[in-house]
C-alpha positions as CSV (number, residue, x, y, z in Angstrom):
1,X,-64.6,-56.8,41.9
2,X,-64.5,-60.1,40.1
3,X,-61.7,-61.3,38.1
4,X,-63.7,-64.0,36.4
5,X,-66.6,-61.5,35.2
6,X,-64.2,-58.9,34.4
7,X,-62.4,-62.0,31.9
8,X,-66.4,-62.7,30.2
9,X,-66.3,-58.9,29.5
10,X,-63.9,-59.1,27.3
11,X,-64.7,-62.1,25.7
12,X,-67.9,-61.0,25.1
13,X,-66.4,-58.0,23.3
14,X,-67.3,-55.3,25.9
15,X,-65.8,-52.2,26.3
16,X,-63.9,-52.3,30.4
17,X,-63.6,-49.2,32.2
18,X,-60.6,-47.5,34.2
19,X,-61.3,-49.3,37.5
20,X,-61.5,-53.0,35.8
21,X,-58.4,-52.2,34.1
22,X,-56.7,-51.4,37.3
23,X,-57.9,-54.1,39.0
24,X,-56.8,-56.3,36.6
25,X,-52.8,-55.2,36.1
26,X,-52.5,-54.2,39.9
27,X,-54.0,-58.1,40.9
28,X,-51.6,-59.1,38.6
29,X,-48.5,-57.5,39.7
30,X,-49.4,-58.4,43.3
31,X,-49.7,-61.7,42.8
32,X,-53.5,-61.8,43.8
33,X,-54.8,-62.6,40.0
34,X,-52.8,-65.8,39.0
35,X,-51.2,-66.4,35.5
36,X,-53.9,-68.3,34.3
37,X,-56.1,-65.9,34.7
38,X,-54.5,-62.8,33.2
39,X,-53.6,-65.5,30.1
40,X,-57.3,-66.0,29.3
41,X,-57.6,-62.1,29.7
42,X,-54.5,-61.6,27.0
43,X,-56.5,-64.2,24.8
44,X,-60.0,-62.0,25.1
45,X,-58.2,-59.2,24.1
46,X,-56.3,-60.9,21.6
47,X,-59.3,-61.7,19.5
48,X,-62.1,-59.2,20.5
49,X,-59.3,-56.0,20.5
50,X,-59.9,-53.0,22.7
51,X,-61.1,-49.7,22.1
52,X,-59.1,-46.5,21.5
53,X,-60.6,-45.3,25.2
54,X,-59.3,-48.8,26.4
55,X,-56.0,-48.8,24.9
56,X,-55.1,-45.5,25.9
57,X,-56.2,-46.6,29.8
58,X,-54.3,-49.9,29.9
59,X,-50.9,-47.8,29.0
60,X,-51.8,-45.3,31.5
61,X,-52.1,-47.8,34.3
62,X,-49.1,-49.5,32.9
63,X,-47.0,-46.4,33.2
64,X,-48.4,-45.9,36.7
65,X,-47.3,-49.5,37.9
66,X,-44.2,-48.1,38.2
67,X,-41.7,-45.2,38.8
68,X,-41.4,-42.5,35.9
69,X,-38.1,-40.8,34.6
70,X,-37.8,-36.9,34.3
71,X,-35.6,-35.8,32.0
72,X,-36.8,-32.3,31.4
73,X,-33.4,-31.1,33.1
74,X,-31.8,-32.1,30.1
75,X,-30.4,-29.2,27.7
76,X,-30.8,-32.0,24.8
77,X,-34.2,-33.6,23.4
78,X,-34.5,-37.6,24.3
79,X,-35.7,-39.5,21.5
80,X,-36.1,-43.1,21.1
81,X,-36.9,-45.3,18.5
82,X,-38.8,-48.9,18.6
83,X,-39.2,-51.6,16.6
84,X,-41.7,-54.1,16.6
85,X,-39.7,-57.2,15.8
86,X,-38.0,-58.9,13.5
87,X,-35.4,-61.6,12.2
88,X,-32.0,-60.2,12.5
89,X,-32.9,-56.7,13.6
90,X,-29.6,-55.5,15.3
91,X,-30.5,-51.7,14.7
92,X,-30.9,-50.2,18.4
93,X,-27.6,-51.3,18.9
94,X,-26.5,-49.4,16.4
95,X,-28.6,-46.4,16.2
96,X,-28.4,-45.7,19.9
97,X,-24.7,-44.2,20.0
98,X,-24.9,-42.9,16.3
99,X,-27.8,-40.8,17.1
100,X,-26.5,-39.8,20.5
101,X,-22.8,-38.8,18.8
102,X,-24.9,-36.6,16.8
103,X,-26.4,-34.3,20.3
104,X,-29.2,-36.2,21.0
105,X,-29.9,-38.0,24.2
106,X,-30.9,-41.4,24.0
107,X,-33.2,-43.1,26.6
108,X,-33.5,-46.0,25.4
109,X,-36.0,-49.2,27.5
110,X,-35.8,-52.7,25.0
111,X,-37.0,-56.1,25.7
112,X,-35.7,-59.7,24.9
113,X,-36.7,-61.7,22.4
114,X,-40.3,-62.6,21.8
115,X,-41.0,-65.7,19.8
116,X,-38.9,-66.4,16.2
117,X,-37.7,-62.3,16.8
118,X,-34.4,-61.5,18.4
119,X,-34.3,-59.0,21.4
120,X,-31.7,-55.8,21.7
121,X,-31.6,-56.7,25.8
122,X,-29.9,-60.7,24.7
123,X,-28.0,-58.4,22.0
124,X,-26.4,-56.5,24.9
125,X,-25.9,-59.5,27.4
126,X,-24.2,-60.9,24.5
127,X,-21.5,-58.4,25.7
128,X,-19.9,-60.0,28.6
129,X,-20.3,-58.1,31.9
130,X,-22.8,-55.2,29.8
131,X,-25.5,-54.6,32.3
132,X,-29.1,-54.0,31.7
133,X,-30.4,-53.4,34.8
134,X,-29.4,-49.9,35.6
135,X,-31.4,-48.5,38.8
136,X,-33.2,-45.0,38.0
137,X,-30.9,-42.8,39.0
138,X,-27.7,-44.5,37.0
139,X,-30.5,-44.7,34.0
140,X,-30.2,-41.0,34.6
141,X,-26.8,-40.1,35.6
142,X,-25.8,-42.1,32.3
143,X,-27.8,-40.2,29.8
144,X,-26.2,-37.2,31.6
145,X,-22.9,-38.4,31.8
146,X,-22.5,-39.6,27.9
147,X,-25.8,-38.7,26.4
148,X,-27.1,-42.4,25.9
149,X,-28.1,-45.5,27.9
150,X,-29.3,-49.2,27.0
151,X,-32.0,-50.8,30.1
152,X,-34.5,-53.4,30.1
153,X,-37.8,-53.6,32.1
154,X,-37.1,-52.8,35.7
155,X,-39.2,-53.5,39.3
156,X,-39.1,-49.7,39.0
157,X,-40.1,-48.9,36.0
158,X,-43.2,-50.5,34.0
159,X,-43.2,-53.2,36.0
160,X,-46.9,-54.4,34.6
161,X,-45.1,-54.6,31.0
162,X,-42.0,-56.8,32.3
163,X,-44.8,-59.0,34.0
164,X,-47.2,-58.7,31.3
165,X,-44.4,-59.4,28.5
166,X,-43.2,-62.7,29.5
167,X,-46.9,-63.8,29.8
168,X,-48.0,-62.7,26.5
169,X,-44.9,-64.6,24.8
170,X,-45.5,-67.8,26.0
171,X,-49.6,-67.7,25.4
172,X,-49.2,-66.9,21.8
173,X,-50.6,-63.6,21.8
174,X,-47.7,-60.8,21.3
175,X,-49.9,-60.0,18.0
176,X,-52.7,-57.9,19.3
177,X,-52.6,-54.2,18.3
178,X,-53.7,-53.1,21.9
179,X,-51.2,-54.8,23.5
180,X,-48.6,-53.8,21.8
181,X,-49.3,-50.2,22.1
182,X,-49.6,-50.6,25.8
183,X,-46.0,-52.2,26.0
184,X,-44.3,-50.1,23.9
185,X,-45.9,-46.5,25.3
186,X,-46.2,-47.1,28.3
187,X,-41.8,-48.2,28.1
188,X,-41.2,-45.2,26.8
189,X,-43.2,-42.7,28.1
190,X,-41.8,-44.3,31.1
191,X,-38.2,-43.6,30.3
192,X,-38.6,-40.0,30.1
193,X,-38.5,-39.9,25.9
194,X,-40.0,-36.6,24.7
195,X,-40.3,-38.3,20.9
196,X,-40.3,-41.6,19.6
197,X,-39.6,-42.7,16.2
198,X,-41.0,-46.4,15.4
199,X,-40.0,-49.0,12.9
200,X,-43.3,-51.3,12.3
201,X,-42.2,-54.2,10.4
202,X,-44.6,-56.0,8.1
203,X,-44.3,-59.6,5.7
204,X,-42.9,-62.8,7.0
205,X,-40.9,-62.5,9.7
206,X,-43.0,-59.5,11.3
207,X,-45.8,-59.9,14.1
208,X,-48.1,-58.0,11.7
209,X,-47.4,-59.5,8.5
210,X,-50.6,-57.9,6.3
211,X,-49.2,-54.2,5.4
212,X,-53.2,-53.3,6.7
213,X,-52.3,-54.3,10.2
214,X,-48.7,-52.7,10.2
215,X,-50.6,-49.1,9.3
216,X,-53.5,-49.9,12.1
217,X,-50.5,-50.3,14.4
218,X,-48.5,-47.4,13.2
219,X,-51.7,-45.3,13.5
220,X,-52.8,-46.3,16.7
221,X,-49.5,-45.7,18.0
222,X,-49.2,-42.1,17.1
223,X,-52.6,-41.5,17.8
224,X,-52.4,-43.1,21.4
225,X,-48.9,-41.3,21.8
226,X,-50.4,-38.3,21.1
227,X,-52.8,-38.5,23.8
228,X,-49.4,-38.3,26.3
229,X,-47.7,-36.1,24.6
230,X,-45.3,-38.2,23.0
231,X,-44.5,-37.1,19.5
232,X,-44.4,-40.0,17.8
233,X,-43.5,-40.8,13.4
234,X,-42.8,-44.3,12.0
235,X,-41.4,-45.7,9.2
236,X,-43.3,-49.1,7.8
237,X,-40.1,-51.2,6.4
238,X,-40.4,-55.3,4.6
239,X,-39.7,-58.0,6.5
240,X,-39.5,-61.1,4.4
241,X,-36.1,-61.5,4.6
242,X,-33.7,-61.5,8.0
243,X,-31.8,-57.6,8.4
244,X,-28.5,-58.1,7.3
245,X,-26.6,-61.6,7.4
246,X,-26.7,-61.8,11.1
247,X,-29.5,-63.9,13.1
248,X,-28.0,-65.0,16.7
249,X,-27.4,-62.9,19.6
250,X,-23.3,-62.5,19.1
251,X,-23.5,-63.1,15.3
252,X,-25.9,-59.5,15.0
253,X,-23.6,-57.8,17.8
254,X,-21.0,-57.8,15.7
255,X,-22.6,-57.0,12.6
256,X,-23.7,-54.0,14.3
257,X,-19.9,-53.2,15.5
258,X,-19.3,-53.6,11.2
259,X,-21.9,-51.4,10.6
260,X,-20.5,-48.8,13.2
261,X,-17.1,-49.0,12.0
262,X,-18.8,-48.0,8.4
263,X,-18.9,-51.9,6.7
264,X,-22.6,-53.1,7.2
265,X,-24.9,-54.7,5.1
266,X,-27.0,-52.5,2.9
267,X,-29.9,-53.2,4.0
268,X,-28.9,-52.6,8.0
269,X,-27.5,-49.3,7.1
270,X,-30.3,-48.2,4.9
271,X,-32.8,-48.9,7.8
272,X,-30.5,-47.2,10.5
273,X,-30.3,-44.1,8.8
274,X,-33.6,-43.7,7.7
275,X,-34.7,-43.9,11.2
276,X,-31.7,-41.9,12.4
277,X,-32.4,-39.4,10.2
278,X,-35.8,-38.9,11.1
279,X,-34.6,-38.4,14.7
280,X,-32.2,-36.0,14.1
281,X,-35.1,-34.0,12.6
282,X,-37.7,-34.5,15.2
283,X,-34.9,-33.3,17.9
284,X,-34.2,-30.4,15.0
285,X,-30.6,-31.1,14.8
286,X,-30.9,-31.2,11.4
287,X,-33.6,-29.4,8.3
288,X,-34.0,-32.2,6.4
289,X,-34.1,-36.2,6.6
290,X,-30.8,-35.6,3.4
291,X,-29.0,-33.7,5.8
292,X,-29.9,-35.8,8.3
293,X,-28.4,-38.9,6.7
294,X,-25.4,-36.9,5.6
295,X,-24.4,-36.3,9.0
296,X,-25.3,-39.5,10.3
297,X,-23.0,-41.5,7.4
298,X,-20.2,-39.5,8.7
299,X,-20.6,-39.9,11.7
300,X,-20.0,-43.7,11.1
301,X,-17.2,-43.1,8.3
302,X,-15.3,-41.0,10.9
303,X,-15.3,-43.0,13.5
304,X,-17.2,-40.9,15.8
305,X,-20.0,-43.7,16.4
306,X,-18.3,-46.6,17.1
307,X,-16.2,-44.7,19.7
308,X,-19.5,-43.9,21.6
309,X,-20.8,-47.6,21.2
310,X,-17.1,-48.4,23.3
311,X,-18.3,-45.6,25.8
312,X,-21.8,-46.8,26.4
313,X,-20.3,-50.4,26.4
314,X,-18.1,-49.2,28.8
315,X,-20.1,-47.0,31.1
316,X,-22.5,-50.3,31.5
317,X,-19.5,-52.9,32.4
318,X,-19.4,-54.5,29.5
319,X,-16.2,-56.0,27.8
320,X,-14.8,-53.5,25.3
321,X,-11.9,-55.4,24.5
322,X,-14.2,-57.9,22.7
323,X,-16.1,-55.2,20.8
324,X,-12.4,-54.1,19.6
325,X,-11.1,-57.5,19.1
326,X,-14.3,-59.8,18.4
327,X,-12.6,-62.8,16.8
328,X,-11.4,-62.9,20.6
329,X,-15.2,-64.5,20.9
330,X,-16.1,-67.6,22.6
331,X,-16.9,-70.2,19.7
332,X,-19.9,-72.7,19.2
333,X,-19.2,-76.2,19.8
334,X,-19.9,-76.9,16.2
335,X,-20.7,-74.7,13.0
336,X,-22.2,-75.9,9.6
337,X,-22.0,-74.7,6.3
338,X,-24.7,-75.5,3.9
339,X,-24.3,-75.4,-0.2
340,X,-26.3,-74.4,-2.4
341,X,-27.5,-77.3,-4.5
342,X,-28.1,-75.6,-8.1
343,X,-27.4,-72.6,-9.4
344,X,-29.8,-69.4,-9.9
345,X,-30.3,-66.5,-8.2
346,X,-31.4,-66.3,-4.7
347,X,-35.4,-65.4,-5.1
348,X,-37.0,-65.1,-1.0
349,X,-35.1,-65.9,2.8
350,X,-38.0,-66.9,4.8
351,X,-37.5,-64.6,7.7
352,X,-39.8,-66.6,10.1
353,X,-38.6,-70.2,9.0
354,X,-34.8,-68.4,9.7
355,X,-36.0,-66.8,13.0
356,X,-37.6,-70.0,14.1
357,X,-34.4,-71.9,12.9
358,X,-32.4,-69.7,15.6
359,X,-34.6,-69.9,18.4
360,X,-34.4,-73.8,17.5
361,X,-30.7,-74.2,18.2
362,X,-30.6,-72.1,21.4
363,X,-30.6,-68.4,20.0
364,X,-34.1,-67.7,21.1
365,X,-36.4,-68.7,23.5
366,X,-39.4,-71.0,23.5
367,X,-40.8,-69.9,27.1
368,X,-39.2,-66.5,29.2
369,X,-37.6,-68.8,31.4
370,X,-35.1,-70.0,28.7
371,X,-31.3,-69.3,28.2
372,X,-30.5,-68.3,25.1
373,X,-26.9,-69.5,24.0
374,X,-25.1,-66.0,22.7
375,X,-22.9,-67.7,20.3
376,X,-25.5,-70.1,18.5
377,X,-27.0,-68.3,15.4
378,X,-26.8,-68.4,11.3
379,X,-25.1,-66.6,9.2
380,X,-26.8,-66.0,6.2
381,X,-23.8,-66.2,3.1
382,X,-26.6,-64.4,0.3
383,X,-29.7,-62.5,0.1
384,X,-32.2,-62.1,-2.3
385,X,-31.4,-60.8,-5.5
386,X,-27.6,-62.3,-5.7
387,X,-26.5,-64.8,-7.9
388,X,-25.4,-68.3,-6.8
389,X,-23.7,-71.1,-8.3
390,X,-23.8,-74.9,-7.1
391,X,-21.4,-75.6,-4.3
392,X,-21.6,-71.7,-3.1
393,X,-22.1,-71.3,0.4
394,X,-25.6,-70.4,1.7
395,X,-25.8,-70.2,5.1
396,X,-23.2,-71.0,8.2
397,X,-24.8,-72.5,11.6
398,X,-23.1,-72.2,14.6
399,X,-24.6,-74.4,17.6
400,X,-23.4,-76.1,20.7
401,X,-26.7,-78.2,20.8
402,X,-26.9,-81.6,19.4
403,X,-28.9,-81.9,16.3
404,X,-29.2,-83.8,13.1
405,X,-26.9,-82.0,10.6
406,X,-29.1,-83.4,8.1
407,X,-32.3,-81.7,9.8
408,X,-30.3,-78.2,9.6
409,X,-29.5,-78.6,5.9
410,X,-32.9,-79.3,5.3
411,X,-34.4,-76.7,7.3
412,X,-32.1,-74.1,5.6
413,X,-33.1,-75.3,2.3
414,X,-36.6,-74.7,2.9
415,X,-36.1,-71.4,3.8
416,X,-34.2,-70.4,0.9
417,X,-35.7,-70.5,-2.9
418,X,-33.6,-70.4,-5.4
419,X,-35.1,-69.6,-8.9
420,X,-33.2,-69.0,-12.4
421,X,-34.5,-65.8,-13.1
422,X,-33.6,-62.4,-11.1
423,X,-36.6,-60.8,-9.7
424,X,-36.9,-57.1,-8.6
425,X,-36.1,-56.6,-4.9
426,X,-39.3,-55.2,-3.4
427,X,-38.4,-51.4,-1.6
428,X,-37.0,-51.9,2.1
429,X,-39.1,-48.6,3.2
430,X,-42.6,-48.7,2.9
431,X,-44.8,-45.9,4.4
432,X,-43.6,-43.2,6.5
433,X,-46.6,-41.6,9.7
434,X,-47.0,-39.0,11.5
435,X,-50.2,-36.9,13.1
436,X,-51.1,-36.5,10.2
437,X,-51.2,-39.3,8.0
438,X,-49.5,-41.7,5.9
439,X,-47.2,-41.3,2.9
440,X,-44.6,-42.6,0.9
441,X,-41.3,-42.2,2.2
């Protein structure tokens, strides 16, 4: 078969079949088809798409690169939840013990940070000593043991995705419907999950920024899911704006650690118990996304939560005396605060100008290959909606890099209009999906 031929397909817009498909991640993997080569396939498929047929193949020979988990031993339902990325999107790292604390296992497979959005895996590391790279069985002895666990891409499970991820960051094309539902199924059918909840993210600081990609992707997801088995719902929730104040690997750690000990933004909390909510129902803990949320919030009032976050942190070697004592931190080399020049109300937060920001002074990465520096990141002081006078704070950067502090102000300013009259805060929760369609939540 010929790589080259199989890569005019594509581009030509036709439709490849199961063997072509094969050939393609299984060269890959081996090292046979070189990165050049799958990169102009990512491209094809970036702008020609693939068909339902095609989709639905590519995640079955993803899942097939590797080793799968069974978890039907279990006496609770795994569920997992996704997100597609965003700017400040610490949520997994909260949701995963809450929902576990309330009797549901957790199987959860993340990724690092693609692009201008933040990954839960550099989240985690952020933790000193937390591991990621549990082998299978510890994956599963884990989820036994304490009813939640916390991995990245392994060489035994979806090994295609790990391979495929890193390449699809650094040619510019994580925005493609197709491949995106390849990752993310293929991860967690992978894992052992029985039901998946999603949070797509659309507006600014999403990978689908049109509300009419976000519900292609929803609906392809669930459709494709269904295909396996996987019972999938997702919520559609605004991202204009970063989640919470915290965007930086350590900064959104220990915002989530507020928001388990029952002091997190608004916004994070709303989001986490929506999505908690509706996982608690799928794994019919709970009648009702209210009572859901009831139980969830307290859950997080008592206590409960955060004490599994310490187990989990625990049970994967990371630090816990940090997570108890985080001012006990390493610190930048510098940190900037930046005024606000007039006064007003705070009108839009650029999420992508503040994700790009981040990555720019060493919280992201520009190719896989990059170290991210866990304590570099911005605290965001507003958000929109408030009121601010001149000479209030807008935003803190912390940074060990060298750059202008002049370019930083200005950067920051860009990303943050300030207008003198108060404008209504769009909803946070879009669209809720299922099998059967879309609706409002």
């Amino acid at each position: 078969m010929n790589t080259k031929q199989i890569i005019i397909r594509k581009r030509e817009g036709d439709e490849l079949s199961e063997r072509e498909l094969r050939f393609l991640v299984e060269g890959f993997i081996s090292g046979e088809i070189p990165d050049y080569q799958m990169a102009a396939f990512l491209m094809a498929v970036y702008f020609q798409g693939m068909s339902f047929d095609e989709t639905y193949l590519l995640t079955k020979i993803m899942i097939e690169s590797g080793q799968r988990v069974n978890l039907n031993h279990l006496d609770k339902l795994p569920i997992d939840k996704h997100s597609t990325g965003g700017v400040g999107d610490k949520v997994s790292l909260i949701l995963a013990p809450l929902v576990s604390s309330a009797g549901v296992a957790v199987p959860m497979i993340s990724g690092r940070g693609l692009g201008h959005s933040g990954g839960t895996l550099d989240k985690l590391e952020a933790i000193p000593g937390f591991r990621t790279n549990l082998t299978i069985n510890e994956f599963i002895n884990q989820i036994e043991e304490i009813g939640v666990a916390m991995i990245g891409q392994t060489a035994e499970i979806v090994p295609a995705d790990r391979k495929i991820y890193a390449l699809r960051d650094s040619t510019g094309t994580i925005a493609s419907i197709p491949l995106v539902v390849a990752s993310i199924l293929s991860k967690k059918i992978a894992e052992g999950a029985k039901a998946l909840v999603l949070d797509i993210k659309t507006g600014k600081g999403a990978f689908f920024r049109t509300q009419e990609n976000a519900m292609t992707l929803a609906e392809r997801l669930i459709a494709i899911s269904e295909k396996f088995g996987l019972g999938t719902t997702a919520l559609m929730t605004k991202m204009d704006q970063p989640l919470g104040y915290a965007v930086g690997n350590w900064l959104e750690t220990r915002e989530a650690i507020d928001t388990l000990k029952g002091r997190g933004p608004r916004d994070v909390l709303d989001i986490t118990l929506a999505l908690g909510a509706e996982m608690l129902y799928q794994a019919k803990i709970v009648d009702n996304i209210v009572l859901g949320q009831e139980k969830l919030t307290h859950l997080l009032e008592s206590g409960i939560a955060f004490e599994k976050f310490l187990i989990l942190v625990e049970a994967q070697g990371g630090n816990v005396s940090l997570i108890e004592n985080p001012d006990q931190y390493l610190k930048s080399k510098y940190d900037l605060t930046i005024f606000s020049e007039r006064d007003g109300y705070i009108r839009s937060i650029d999420a992508l100008k503040i994700g790009l920001l981040s990555m720019e002074i060493g919280a992201g990465r520009k190719k896989m290959s990059d170290q991210v520096d866990y304590v570099a990141g911005i605290l965001l002081q507003k958000k929109v909606g408030e009121p601010i006078r001149k000479g209030d704070p807008l935003a803190k950067i912390f940074y060990s890099k060298e750059i202008s502090s002049i370019y930083l102000k200005k950067e920051i300013h860009d990303a943050i209009e300030i207008g003198d009259e108060l404008h209504q805060t769009p909803p946070l929760i879009l669209k809720y999906f299922n099998k059967k369609g879309m609706s409002d939540w």
